[in-house]
C-alpha positions in Angstrom: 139.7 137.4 89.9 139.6 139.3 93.3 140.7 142.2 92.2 137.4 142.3 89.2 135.5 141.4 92.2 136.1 144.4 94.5 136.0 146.4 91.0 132.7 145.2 90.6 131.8 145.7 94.0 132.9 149.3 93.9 131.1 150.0 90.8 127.8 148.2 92.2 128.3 150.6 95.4 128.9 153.7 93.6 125.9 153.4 91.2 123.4 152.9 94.0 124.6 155.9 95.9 124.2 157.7 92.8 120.8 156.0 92.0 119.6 157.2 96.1 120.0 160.4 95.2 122.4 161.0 98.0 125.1 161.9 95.5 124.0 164.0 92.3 126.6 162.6 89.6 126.4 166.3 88.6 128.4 166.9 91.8 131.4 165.3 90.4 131.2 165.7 86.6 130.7 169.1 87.1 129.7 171.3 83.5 133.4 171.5 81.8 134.4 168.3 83.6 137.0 170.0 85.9 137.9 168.3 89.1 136.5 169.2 92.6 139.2 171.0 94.1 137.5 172.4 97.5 134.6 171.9 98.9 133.7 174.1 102.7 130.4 174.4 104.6 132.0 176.4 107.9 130.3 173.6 110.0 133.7 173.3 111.6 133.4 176.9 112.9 136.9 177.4 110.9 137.6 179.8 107.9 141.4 178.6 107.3 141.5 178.0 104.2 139.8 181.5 103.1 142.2 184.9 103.2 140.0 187.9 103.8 141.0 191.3 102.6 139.9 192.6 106.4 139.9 189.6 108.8 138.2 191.7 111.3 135.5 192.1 109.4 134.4 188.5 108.5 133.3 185.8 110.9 131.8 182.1 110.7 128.5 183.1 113.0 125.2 180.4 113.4 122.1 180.8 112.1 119.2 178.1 112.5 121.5 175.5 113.5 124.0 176.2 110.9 127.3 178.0 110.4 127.7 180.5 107.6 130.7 183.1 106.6 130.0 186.5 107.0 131.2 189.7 105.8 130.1 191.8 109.0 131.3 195.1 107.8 132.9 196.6 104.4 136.2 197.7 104.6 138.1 201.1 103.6 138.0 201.4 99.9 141.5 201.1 97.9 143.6 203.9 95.4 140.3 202.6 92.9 137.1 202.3 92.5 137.0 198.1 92.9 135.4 196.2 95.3 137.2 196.1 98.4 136.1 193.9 100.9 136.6 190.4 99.8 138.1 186.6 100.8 139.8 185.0 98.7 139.8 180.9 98.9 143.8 180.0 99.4 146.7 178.2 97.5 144.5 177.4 94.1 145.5 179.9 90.8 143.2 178.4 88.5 142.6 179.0 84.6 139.4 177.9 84.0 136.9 176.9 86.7 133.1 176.1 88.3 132.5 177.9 91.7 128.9 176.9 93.2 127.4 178.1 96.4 124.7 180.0 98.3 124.8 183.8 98.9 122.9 186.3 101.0 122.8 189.7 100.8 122.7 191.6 104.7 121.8 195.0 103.7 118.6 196.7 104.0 116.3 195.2 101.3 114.9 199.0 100.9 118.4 199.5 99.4 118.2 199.5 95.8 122.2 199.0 95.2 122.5 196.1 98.1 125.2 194.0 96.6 127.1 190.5 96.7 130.2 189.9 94.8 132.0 187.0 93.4 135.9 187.7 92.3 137.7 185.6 90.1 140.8 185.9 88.5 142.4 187.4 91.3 145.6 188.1 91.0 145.8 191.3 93.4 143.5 193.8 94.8 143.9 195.9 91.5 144.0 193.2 88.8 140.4 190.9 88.6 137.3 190.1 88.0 134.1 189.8 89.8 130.4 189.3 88.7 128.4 191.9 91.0 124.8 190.7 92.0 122.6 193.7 92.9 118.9 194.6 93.4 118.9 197.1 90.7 120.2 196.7 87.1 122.5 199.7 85.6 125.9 200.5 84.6 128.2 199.7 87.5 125.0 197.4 89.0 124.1 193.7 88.3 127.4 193.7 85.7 130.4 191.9 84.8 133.5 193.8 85.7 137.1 194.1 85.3 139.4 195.2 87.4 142.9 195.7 85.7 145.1 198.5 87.5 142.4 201.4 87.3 138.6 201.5 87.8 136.2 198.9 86.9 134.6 198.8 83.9 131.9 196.9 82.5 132.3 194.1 80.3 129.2 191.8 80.0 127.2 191.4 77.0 124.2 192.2 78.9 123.1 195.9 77.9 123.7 198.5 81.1 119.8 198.4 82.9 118.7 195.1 80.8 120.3 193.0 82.9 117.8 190.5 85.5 118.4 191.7 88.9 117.3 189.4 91.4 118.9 190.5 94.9 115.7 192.1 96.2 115.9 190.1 99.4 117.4 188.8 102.9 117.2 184.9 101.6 120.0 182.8 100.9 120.1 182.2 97.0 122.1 179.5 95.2 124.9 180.9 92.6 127.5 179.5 90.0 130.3 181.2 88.1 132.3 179.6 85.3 135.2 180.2 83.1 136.4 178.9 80.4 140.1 180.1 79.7 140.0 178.8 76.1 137.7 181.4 74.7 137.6 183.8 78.2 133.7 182.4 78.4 132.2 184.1 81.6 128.5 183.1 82.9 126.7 183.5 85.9 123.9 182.0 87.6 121.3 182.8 90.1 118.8 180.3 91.3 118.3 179.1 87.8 121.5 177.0 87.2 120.9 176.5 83.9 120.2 180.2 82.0 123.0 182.8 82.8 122.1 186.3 84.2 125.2 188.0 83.0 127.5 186.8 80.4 131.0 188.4 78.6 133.7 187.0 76.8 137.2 189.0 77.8 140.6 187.3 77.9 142.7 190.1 79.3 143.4 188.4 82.9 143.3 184.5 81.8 144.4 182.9 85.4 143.6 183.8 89.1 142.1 182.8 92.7 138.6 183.3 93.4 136.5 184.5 96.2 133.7 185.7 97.7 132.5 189.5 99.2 130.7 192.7 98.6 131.8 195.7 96.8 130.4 198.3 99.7 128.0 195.9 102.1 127.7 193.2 104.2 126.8 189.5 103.0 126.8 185.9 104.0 128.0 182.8 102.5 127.7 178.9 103.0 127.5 175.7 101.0 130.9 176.3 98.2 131.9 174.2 95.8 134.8 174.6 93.7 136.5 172.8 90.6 139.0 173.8 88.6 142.0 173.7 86.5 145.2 174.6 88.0 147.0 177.2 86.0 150.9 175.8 85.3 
């Protein structure tokens, strides 16, 4: 009988917090039901679980009373033409995931090709993905790409130049990335969780770490959410 009653209890409490609003049930039950495997708002002032391509070059720095990750400067480019300047979140090889957080672009909103990347499906600096948000919309801009041994190439559905672009700012916007291993699904999300920007189906690299980083400029990052399925 006491152990129904703290059951009870638990359940009581756990709706209400739910029912307040201060926990979306969204937050836990996330799209494809994957757990929450790592959740980091810097307001520690530490980056330890993240693995920068160029430490140097990325620092937790306040801003209006909170504490963002930034990409101060890109790095030198590799042997290809990939994005280069990157931090990969540590210890999780995942095959099928939801990664949710804000991003900022830092460059000159005059620049047409300012850009933020995510990369997922990292398995090492010449073999992943990334979705590449841009303020301009063309072949190598605002795309899907792949990364696998050689130069990227484009692989959303999305029609080179048709694509929205919607990094025409200095604001911080909210994102989301999924993929679904079963079918190599890929969508992404700006502001509007709900209708993708850029979508592909590809199923060449099925497992991988994910991250966060620019092809060629600087960037911010805060607020990251990640759940997952752990690759065996």
């Amino acid at each position: 009988m006491r152990i129904f009653s703290v059951f009870y209890v638990l359940c009581v409490m756990v709706f209400l917090v739910v029912l307040s609003g201060r926990v979306s049930s969204s937050f836990w039950l996330e799209e494809d039901m994957y757990p929450l495997l790592f959740s980091e708002n810097f307001e520690d002032g530490d980056a330890r679980g993240w693995r920068p391509n160029f430490p140097a070059n990325w620092e937790i720095r306040e801003e209006d009373g909170s504490l963002v990750y930034t990409l101060l400067a890109p790095g030198d480019p590799g042997r290809i033409r990939a994005p280069y300047s990157w931090s990969i979140i540590k210890d999780f090889d995942l095959s099928g995931f939801t990664f949710r957080g804000k991003l900022r672009s830092d460059e000159d909103i005059d620049n047409p090709y300012r850009d933020v990347v995510i990369v997922f499906n990292f398995q090492d600096p010449e073999h992943f993905y990334y979705v590449h948000f841009s303020a301009i919309s063309d072949d190598v801009h605002n795309i899907i790409g792949l990364v696998n041994g050689q130069d990227r190439v484009k692989i959303n559905l999305e029609p080179p130049g048709k694509s929205r672009a919607m990094l025409g700012d200095n604001r911080f916007h909210e994102f989301k990335v999924t993929y679904d291993a079963r079918d190599g699904e890929i969508r992404a999300y700006l502001d509007d969780m709900d209708t993708p920007i850029l979508t592909a189906v590809d199923k060449t690299l099925e497992h991988g770490m994910i991250g966060v980083g620019s092809f060629d400029d600087t960037a911010s990052f805060d607020d990251i959410h990640l759940w997952g399925n752990i690759f065996k």
